[in-house]
DRENDO-1510 file (C-alpha; in Angstrom, 1 decimal, always signed):
<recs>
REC; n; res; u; v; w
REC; 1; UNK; +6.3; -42.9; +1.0 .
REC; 2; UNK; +10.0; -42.7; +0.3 .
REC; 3; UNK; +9.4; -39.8; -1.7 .
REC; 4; UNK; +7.4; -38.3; +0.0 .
REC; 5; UNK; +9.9; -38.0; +2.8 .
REC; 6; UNK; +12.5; -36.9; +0.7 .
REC; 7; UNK; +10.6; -34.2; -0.4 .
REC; 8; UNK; +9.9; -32.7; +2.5 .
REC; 9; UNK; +12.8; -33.7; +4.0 .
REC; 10; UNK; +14.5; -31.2; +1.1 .
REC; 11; UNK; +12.0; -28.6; +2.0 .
REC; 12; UNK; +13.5; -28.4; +5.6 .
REC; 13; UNK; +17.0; -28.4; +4.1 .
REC; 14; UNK; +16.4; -25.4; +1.8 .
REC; 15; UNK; +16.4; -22.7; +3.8 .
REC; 16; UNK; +19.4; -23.7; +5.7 .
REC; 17; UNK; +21.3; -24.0; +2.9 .
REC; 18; UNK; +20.7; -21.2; +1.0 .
REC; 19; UNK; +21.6; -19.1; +4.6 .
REC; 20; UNK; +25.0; -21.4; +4.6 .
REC; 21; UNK; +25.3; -20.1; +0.9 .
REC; 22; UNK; +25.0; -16.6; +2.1 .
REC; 23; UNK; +27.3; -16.6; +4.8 .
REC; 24; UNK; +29.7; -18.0; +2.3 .
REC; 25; UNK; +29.0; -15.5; +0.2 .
REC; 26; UNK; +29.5; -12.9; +2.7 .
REC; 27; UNK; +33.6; -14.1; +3.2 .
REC; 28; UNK; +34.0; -14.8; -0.9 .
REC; 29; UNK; +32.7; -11.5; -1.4 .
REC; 30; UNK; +33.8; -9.7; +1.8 .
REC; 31; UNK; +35.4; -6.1; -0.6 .
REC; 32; UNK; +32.2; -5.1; -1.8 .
REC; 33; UNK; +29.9; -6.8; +0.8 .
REC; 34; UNK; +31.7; -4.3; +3.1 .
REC; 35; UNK; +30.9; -1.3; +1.0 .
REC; 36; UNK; +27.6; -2.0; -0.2 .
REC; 37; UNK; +27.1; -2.2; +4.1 .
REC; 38; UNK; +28.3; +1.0; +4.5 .
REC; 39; UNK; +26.3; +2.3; +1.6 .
REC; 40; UNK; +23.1; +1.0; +3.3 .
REC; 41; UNK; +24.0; +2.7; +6.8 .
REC; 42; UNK; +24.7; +6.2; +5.0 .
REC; 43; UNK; +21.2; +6.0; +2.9 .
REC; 44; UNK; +19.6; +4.6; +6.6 .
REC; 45; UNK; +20.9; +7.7; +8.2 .
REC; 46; UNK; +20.8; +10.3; +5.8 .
REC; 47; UNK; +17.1; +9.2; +4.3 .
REC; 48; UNK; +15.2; +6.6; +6.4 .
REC; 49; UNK; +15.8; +8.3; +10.0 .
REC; 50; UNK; +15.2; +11.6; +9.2 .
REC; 51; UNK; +12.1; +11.5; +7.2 .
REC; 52; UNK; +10.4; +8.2; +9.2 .
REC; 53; UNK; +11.4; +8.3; +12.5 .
REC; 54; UNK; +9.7; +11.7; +13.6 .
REC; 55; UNK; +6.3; +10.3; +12.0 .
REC; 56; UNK; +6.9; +6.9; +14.1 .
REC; 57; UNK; +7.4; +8.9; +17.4 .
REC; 58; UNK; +4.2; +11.0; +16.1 .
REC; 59; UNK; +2.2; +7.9; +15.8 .
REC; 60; UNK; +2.9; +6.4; +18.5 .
REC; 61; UNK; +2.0; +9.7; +20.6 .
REC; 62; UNK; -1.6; +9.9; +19.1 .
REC; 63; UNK; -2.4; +6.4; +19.8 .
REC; 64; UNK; -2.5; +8.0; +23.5 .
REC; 65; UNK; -4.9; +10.3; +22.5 .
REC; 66; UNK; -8.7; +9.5; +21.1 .
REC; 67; UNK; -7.8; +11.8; +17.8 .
REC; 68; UNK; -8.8; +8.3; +16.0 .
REC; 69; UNK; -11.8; +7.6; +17.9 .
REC; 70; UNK; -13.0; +11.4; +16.5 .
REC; 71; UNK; -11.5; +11.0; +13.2 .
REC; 72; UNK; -13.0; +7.6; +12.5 .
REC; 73; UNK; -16.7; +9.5; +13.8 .
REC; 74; UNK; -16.1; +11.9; +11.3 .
REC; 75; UNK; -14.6; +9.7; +8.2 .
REC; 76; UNK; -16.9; +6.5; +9.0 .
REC; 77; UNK; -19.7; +7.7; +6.4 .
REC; 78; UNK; -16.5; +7.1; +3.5 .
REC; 79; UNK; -14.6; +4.3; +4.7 .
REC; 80; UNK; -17.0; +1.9; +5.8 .
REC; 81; UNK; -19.4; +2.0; +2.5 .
REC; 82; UNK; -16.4; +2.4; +0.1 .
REC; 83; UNK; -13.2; +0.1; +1.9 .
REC; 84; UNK; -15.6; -1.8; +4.2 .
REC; 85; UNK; -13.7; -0.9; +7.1 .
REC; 86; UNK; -14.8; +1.1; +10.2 .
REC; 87; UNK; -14.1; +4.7; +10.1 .
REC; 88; UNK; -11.0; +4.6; +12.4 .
REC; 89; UNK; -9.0; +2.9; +9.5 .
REC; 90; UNK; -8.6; +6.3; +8.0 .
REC; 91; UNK; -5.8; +7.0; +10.2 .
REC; 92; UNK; -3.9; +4.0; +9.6 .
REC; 93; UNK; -4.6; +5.2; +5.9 .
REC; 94; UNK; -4.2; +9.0; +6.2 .
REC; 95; UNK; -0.8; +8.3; +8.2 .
REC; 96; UNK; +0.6; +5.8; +5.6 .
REC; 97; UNK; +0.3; +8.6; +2.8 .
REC; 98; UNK; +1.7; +11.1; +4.9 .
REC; 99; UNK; +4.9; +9.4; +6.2 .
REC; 100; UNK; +5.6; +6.4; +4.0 .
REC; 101; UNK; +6.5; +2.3; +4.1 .
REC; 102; UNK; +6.0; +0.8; +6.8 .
REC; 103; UNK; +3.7; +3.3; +9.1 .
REC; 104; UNK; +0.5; +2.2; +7.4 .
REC; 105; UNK; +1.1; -1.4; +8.7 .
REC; 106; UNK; +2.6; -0.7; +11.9 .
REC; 107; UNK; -0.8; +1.0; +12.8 .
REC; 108; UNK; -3.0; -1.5; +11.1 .
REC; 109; UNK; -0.8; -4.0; +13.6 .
REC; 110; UNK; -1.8; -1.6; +16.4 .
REC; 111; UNK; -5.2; -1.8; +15.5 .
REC; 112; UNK; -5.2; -4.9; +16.0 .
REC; 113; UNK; -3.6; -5.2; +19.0 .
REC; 114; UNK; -5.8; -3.0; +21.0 .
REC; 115; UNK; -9.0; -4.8; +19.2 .
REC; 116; UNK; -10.1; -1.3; +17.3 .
REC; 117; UNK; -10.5; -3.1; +14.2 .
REC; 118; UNK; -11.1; -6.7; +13.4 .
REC; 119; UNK; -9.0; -9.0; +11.7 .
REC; 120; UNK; -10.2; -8.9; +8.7 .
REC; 121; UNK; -10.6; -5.0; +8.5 .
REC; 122; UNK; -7.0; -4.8; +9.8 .
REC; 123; UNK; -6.2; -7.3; +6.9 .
REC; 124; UNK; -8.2; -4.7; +4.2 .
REC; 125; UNK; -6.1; -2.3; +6.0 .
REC; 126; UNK; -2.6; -4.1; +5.3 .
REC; 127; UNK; -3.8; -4.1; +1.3 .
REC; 128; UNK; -4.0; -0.4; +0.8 .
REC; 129; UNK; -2.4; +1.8; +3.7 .
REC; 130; UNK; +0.6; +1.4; +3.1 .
REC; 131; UNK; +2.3; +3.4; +0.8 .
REC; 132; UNK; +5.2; +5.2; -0.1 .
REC; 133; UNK; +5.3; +9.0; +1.1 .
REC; 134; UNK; +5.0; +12.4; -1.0 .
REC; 135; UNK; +8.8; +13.3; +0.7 .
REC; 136; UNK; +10.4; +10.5; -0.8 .
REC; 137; UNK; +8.4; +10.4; -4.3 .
REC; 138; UNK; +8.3; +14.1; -4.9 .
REC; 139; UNK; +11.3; +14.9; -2.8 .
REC; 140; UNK; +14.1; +11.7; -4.0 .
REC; 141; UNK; +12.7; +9.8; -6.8 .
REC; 142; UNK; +11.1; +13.1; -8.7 .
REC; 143; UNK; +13.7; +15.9; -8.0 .
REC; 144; UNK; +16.4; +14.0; -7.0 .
REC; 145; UNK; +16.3; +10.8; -9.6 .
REC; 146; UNK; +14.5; +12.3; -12.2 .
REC; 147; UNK; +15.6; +16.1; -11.9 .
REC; 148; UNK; +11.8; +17.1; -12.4 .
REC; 149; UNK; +9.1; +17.6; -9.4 .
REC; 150; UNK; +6.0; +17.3; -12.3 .
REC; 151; UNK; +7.6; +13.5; -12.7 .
REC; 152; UNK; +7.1; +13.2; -8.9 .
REC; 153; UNK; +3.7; +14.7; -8.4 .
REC; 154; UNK; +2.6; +12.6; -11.6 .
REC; 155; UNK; +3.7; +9.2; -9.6 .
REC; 156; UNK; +2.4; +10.8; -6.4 .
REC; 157; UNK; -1.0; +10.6; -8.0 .
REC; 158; UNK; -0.8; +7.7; -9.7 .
REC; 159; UNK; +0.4; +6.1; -6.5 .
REC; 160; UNK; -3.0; +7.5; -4.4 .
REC; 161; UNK; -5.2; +6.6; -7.4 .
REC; 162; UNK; -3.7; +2.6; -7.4 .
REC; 163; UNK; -4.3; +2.7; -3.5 .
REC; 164; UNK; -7.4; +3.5; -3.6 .
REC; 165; UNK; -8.4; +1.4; -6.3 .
REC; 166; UNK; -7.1; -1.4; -4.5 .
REC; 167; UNK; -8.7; -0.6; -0.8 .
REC; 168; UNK; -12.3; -1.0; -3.0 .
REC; 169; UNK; -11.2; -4.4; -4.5 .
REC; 170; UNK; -10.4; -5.5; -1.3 .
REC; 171; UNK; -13.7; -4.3; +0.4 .
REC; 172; UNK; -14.7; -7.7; -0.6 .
REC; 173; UNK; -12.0; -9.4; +1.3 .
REC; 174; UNK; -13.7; -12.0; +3.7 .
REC; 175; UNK; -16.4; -10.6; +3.4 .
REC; 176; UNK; -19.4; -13.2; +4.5 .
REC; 177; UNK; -17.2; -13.8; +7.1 .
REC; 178; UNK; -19.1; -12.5; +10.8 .
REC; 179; UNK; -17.0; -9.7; +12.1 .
REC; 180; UNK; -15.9; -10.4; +16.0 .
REC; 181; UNK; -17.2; -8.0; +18.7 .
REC; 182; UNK; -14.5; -4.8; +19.0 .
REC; 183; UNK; -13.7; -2.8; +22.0 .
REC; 184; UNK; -15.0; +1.3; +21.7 .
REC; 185; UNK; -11.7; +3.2; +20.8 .
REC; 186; UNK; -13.0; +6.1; +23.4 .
REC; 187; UNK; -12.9; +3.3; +26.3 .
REC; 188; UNK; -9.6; +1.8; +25.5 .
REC; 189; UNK; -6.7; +2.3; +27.5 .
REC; 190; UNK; -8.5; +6.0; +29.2 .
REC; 191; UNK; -5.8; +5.3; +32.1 .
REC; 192; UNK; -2.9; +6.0; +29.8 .
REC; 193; UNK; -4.1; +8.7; +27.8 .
REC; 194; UNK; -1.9; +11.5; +27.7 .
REC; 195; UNK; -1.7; +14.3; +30.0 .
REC; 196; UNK; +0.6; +16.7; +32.1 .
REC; 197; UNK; +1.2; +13.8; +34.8 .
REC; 198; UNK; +1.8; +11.4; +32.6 .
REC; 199; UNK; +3.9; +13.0; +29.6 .
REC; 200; UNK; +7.2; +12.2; +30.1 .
REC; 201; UNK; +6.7; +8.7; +30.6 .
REC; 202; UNK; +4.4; +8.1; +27.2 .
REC; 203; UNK; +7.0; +10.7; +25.2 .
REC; 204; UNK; +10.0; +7.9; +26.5 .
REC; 205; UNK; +8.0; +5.1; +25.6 .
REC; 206; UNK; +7.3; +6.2; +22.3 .
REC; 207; UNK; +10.7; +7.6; +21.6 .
REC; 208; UNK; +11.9; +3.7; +23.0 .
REC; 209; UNK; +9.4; +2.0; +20.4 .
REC; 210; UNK; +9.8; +4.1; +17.6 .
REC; 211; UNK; +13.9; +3.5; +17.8 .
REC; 212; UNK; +13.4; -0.4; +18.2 .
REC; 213; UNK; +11.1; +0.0; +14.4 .
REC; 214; UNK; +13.5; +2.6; +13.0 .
REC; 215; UNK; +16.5; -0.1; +13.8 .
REC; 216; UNK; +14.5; -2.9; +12.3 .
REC; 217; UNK; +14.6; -1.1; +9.2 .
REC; 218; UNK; +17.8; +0.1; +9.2 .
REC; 219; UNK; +19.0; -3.9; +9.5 .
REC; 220; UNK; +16.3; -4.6; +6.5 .
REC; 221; UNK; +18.2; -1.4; +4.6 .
REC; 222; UNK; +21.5; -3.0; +5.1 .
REC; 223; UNK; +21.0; -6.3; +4.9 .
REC; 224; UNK; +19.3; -6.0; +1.0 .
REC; 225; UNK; +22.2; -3.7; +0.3 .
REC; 226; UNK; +24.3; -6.6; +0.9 .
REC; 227; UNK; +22.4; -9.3; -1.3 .
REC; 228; UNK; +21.9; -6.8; -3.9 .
REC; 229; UNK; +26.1; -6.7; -4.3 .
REC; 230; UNK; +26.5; -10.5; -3.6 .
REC; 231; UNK; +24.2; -10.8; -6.6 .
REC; 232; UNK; +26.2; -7.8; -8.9 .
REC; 233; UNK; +29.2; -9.4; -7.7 .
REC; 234; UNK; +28.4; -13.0; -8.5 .
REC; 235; UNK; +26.8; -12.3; -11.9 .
REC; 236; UNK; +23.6; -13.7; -10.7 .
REC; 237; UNK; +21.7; -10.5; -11.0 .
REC; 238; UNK; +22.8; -10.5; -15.2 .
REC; 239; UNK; +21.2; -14.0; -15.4 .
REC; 240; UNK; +18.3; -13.4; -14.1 .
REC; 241; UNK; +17.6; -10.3; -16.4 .
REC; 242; UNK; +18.5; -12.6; -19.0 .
REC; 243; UNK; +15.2; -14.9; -18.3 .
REC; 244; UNK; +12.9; -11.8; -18.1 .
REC; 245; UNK; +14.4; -10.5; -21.5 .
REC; 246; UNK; +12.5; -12.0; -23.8 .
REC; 247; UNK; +9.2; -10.6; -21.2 .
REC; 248; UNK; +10.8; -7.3; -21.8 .
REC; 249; UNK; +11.2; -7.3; -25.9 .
REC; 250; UNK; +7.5; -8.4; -26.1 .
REC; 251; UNK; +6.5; -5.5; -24.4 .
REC; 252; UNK; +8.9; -3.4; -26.5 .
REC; 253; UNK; +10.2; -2.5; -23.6 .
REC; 254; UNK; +14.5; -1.7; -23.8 .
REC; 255; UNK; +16.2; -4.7; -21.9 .
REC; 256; UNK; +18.6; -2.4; -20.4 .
REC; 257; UNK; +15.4; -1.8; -17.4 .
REC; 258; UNK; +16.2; -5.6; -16.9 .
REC; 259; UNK; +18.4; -5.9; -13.7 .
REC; 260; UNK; +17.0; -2.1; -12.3 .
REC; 261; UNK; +13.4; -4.0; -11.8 .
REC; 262; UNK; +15.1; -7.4; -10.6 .
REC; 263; UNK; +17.0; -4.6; -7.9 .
REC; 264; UNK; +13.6; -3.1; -7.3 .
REC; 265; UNK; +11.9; -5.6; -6.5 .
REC; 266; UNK; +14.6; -7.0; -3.9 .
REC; 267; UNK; +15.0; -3.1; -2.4 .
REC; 268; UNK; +13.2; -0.3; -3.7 .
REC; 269; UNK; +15.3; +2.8; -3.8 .
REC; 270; UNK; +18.5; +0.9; -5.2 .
REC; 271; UNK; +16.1; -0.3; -8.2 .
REC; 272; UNK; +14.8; +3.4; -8.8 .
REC; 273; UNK; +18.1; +4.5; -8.6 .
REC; 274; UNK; +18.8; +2.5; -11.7 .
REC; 275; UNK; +16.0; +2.7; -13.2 .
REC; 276; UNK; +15.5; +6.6; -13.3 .
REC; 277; UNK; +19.2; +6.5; -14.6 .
REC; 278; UNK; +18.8; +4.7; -17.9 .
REC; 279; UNK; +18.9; +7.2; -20.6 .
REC; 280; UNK; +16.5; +6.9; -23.1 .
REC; 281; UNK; +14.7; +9.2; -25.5 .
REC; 282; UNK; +11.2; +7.8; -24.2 .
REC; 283; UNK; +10.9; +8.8; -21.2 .
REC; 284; UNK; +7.8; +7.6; -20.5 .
REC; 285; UNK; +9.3; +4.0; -20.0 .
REC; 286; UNK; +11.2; +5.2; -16.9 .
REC; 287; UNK; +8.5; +6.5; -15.4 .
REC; 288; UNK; +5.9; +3.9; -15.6 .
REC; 289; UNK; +8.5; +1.5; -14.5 .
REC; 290; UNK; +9.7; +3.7; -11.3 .
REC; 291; UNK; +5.4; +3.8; -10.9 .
REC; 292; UNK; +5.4; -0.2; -10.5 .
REC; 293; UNK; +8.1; -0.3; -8.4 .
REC; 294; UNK; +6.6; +2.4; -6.2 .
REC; 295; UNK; +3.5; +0.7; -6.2 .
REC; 296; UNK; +5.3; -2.6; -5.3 .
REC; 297; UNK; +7.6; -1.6; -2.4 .
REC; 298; UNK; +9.7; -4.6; -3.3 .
REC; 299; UNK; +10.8; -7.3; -0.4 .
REC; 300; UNK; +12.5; -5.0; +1.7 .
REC; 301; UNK; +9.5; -3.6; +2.5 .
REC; 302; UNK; +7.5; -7.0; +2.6 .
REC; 303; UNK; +9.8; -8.3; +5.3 .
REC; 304; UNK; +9.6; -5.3; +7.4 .
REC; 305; UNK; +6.1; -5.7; +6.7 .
REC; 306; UNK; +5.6; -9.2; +8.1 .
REC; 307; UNK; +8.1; -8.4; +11.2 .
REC; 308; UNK; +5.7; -5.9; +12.2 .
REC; 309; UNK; +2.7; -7.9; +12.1 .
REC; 310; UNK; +4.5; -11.3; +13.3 .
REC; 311; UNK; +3.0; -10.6; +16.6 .
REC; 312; UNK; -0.5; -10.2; +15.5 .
REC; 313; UNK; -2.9; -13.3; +13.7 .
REC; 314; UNK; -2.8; -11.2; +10.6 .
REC; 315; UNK; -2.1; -13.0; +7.5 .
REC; 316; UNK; +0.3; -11.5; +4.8 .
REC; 317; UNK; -1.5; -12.6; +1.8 .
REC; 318; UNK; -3.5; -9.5; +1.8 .
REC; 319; UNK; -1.0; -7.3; +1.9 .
REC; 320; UNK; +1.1; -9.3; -0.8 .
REC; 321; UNK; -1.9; -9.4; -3.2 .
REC; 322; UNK; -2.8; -5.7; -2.8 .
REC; 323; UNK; +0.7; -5.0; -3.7 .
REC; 324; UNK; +1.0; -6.7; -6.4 .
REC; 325; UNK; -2.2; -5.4; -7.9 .
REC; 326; UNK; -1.5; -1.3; -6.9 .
REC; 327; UNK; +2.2; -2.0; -8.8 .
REC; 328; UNK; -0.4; -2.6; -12.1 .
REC; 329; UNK; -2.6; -0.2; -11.6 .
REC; 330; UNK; -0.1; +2.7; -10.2 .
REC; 331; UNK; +1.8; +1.6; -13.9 .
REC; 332; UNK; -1.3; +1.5; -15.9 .
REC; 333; UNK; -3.0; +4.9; -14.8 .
REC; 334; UNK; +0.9; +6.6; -15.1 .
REC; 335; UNK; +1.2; +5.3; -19.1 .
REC; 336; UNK; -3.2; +6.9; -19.0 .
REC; 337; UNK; -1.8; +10.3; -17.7 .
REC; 338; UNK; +1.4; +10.3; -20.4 .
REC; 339; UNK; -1.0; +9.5; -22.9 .
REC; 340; UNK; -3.6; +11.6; -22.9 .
REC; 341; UNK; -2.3; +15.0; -21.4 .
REC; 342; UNK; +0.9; +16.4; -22.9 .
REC; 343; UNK; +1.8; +18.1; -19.1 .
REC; 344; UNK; +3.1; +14.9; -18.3 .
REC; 345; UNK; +4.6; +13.5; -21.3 .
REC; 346; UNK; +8.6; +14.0; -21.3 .
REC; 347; UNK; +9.5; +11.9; -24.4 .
REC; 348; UNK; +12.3; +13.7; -26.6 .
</recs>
């Protein structure tokens, strides 16, 4: 029984601690804390803003609409036999291509919300829609990182091809599990549906809500900036790519990758940023790497993630497990392409 307590007596102590850590770290570190801050607040503004919040504002304007009451009529025939999910779920899918992490889950938690999907369809939903966008894999990590567009509309591809795979696997998620009762989407909220009279109201709300999400990010942005540095600073990061190192020579692959997928998976664009900077005469390694990450989205994106649905009962495993299993398959089906059709291979 002693034990016992003390066991769970340290599992309430953790968490504080390593926050009392942190803040430690912030003063002991304070130099480059403050730069890798500003850092985060430049790529916020000059990246995240621009390219997400007009697709936030967007979203929330057509949820006023019944554009996905007629969409899912028109897409139920593909998305109910193929994800098991009703045919309204295409928008929470077709939007999280389009704009990028998080809008596929901020609509899957607005689903939810207004009961147009179940929980567990909202929960397939959280698996596969959402994805990085074709502006910032094309656009940053293709022309920008890698100097080539081909390398971006290679892991664009790649990138749809491990979604979908995914939203299939997890057709099968609950399923013999009895779905509740939902609301029509054409009956739901007619009152505030937009129109002349009421325009300038919804566009303010929207505009309100979208800036409350965008800012939520922004912290997330900022914040991993800052833990990245305290662990560059504190020598932590080069330790941990030591322990994956002998993972990394197994696979043949060059242990210089090491602390750009450690990065990656803490915040995503950082990691890429390293990753698609490694010079090496394969490569085919940088790429297929950059495709896992893209696949992953890393634990920036899982927190924002998990904020937006905090006020919904949706569970994050599924989104978690889905991730984990497009990073594979968006690597595996990038090292297929490379392999078997010379457009896409770019080893020296």
């Amino acid at each position: 029984m002693k034990s016992r307590f003390y066991i769970i007596r340290l599992k309430q102590l953790i968490l504080p601690m390593f926050l009392i850590v942190f803040t430690g770290c912030l003063v002991v570190f304070s130099n480059t804390n403050l730069l890798a801050a500003k850092n985060g607040l430049v790529l916020w503004v000059n990246s995240v803003v621009p390219s997400l919040f007009p697709f936030f504002v967007a979203t929330e304007l057509l949820s006023h609409t019944n554009f996905t009451y007629y969409l899912g009529k028109v897409l139920n025939r593909f998305m109910k036999p193929i994800f098991n999910v009703r045919g309204e779920g295409s928008f929470a899918f077709i939007m999280g291509i389009i704009s990028g992490y998080p809008i596929g889950a901020k609509i899957a938690a607005n689903f939810r919300e207004n009961n147009i999907c179940s929980k567990e369809e909202c929960e397939r939903l959280l698996s596969f829609t959402n994805n990085s966008g074709p502006l910032f894999i094309i656009g940053t990590v293709g022309i920008v990182m890698f100097g080539n567009s081909t390398i971006g509309f290679l892991l664009l591809i790649t990138h749809l091809l491990a979604s979908l795979t995914v939203g299939f696997i997890f057709r099968f998620w609950k399923y013999k599990q009895k779905t509740e009762n939902i609301t029509n989407i054409s009956h739901v909220n007619t009152t505030n549906n937009i129109s002349f009279s009421n325009l300038g109201g919804i566009i303010g709300n929207s505009i309100s809500s979208s800036i409350n999400t965008i800012l939520l990010i922004g912290g997330f942005v900022v914040l991993f900036s800052v833990i990245i540095s305290i662990l560059q600073t504190s020598h932590i990061l080069e330790a941990l790519s030591n322990c994956i190192e002998p993972l990394f020579n197994l696979l043949h692959i060059p242990t210089e990758f090491c602390s750009g997928l450690i990065s990656g998976i803490l915040e995503l664009t950082n990691g890429l940023n390293i990753i698609c900077n490694i010079p090496q005469k394969k490569l085919s390694i940088n790429i297929i790497l950059a495709s896992f990450l893209l696949g992953l989205g890393g634990i920036s994106i899982l927190l924002q993630v998990w904020s937006t649905i905090s006020k919904t009962d949706l569970s994050i495993k599924p989104y978690i497990l889905g991730k984990l299993l497009q990073a594979c398959f968006s690597a595996f089906y990038t090292f297929i392409f490379i392999q078997n059709f010379a457009f896409f291979n770019f080893d020296i």
